[in-house]
C-alpha positions as CSV (number, residue, x, y, z in Angstrom):
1,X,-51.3,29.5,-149.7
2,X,-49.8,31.1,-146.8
3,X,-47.5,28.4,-144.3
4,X,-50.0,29.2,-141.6
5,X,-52.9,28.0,-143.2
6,X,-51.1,25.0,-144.8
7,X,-50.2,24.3,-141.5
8,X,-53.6,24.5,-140.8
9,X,-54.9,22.2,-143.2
10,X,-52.0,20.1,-142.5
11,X,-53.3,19.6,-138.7
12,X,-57.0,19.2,-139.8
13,X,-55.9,16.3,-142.5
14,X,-53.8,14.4,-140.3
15,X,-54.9,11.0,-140.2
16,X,-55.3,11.0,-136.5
17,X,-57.5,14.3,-137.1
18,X,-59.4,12.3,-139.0
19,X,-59.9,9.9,-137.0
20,X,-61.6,11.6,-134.4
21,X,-63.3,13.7,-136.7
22,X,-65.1,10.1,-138.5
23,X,-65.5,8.8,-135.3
24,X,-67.7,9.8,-132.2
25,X,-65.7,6.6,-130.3
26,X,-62.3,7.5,-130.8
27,X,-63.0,11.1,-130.0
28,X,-64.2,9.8,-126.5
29,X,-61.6,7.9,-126.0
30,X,-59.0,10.2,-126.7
31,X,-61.1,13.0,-124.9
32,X,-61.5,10.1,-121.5
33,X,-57.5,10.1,-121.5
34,X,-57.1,13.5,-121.8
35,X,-59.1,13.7,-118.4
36,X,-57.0,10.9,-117.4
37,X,-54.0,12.5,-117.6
38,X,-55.1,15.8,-115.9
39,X,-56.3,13.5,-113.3
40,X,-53.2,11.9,-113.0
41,X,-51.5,15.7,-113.0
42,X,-53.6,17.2,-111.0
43,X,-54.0,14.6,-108.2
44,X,-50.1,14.1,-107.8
45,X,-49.1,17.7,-108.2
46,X,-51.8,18.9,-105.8
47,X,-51.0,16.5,-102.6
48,X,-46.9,17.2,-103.3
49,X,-47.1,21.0,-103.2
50,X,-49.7,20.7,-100.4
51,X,-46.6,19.1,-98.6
52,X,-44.3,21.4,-99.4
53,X,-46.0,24.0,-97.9
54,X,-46.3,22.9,-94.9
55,X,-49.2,20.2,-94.8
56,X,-49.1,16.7,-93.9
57,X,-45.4,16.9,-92.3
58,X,-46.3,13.5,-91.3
59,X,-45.3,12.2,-94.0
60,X,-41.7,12.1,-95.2
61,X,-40.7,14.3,-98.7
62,X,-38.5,11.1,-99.4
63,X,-41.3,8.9,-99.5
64,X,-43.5,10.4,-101.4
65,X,-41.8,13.4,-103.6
66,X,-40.1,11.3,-106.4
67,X,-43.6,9.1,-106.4
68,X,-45.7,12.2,-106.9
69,X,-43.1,14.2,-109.0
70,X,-42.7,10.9,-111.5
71,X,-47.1,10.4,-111.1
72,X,-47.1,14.2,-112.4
73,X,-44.9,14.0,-114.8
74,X,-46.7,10.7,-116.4
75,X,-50.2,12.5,-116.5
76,X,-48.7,15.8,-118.1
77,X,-47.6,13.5,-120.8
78,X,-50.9,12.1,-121.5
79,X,-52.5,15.1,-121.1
80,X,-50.3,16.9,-123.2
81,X,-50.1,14.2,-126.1
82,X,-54.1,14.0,-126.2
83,X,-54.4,17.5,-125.7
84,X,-52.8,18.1,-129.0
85,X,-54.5,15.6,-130.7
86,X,-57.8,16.5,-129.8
87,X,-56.8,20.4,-130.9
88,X,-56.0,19.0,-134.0
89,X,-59.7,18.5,-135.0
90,X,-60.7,21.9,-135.0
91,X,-57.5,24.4,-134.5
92,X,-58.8,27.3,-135.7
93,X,-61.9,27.2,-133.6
94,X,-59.8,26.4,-130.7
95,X,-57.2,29.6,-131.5
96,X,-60.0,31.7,-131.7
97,X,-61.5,30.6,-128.3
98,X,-60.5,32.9,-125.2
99,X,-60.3,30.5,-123.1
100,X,-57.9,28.1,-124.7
101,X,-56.0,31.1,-125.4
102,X,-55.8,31.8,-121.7
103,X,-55.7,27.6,-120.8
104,X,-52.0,28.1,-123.3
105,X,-51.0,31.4,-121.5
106,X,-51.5,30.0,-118.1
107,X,-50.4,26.1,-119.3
108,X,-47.1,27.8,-120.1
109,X,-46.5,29.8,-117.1
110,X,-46.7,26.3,-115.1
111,X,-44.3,24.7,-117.6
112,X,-41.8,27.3,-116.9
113,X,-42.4,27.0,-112.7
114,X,-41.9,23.2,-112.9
115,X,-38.3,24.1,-115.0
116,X,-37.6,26.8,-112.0
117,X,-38.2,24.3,-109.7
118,X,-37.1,21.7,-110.6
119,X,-33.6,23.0,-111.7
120,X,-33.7,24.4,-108.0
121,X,-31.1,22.6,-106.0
122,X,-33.6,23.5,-102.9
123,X,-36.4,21.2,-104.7
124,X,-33.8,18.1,-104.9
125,X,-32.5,19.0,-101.1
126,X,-36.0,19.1,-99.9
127,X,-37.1,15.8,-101.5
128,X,-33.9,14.3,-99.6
129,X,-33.6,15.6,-96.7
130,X,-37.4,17.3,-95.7
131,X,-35.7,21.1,-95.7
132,X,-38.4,23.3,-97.6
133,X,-37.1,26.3,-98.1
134,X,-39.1,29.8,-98.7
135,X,-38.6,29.7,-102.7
136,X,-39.5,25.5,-102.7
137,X,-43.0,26.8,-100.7
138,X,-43.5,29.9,-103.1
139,X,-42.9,28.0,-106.5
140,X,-45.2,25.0,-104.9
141,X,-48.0,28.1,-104.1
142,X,-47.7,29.3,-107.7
143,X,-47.7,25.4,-108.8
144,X,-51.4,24.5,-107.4
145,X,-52.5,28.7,-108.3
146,X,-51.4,27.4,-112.0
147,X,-52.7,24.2,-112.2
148,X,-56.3,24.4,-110.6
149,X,-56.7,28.0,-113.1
150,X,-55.6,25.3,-116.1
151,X,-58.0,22.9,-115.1
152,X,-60.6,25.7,-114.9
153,X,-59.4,27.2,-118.3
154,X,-59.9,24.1,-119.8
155,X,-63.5,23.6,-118.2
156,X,-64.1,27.0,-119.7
157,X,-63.3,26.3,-123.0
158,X,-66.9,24.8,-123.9
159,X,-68.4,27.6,-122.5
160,X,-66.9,30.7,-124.7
């Protein structure tokens, strides 16, 4: 048997695999946090890069940066942790889908902005101080470009 399709079978007989797989109700609730977490994502990552560039200079990056930043991050742990669980019921069917190929390809590009910007001492100075600079705006465009075409990759997927 070749490693990838022992890894394979591996994924599809792990007991939490199973689980959903035996039962409709864990599969809902697993699929209901899933949404949660992109929620979560999505409705903290959405109102903070809509600040950054530009709107609602009303209210202070201080305030509610680190809020939305640690909100984000929470939800992009749930999502990410159900995500993979519910890909391990079916993983071939899911590699072979188009659009959870592309939900991966662009998942990953916004993994790599958040590292950019958040490594970006022009992130951290404009949390404190309220200074957005032109690559803090750009990597917030690219941010909620990313996220909204993940969210839509992932609507996709049940449509392919």
């Amino acid at each position: 048997m070749a490693l990838v399709d022992w890894i394979g079978q591996w994924i599809v007989t792990w007991p939490g695999a199973v689980l959903l797989q035996r039962s409709g109700t864990a599969y809902l609730l697993v699929n209901a946090a899933h949404i949660l977490g992109l929620g979560l994502l999505v409705g903290a990552i959405l109102p903070l890069d809509l600040r950054l560039l530009g709107f609602f200079r009303g209210v202070p990056l201080a305030v509610i940066g680190p809020f939305l930043s640690r909100a984000a991050a929470t939800g992009l742990a749930l999502a990410i942790a159900t995500g993979l669980w519910l890909f391990s019921v079916k993983p071939a069917e899911y590699l072979a889908n188009e659009a959870f190929l592309w939900k991966i390809a662009l998942l990953a590009a916004a993994l790599v902005n958040i590292v950019v910007q958040h490594r970006s001492g022009a992130f951290a100075r404009a949390l404190v101080e309220g200074e957005v600079r032109t690559g803090v705006r750009l990597a917030a465009l690219c941010s909620a470009v990313l996220w909204l075409s993940v969210l839509v990759a992932g609507r996709w997927i049940g449509f392919v």
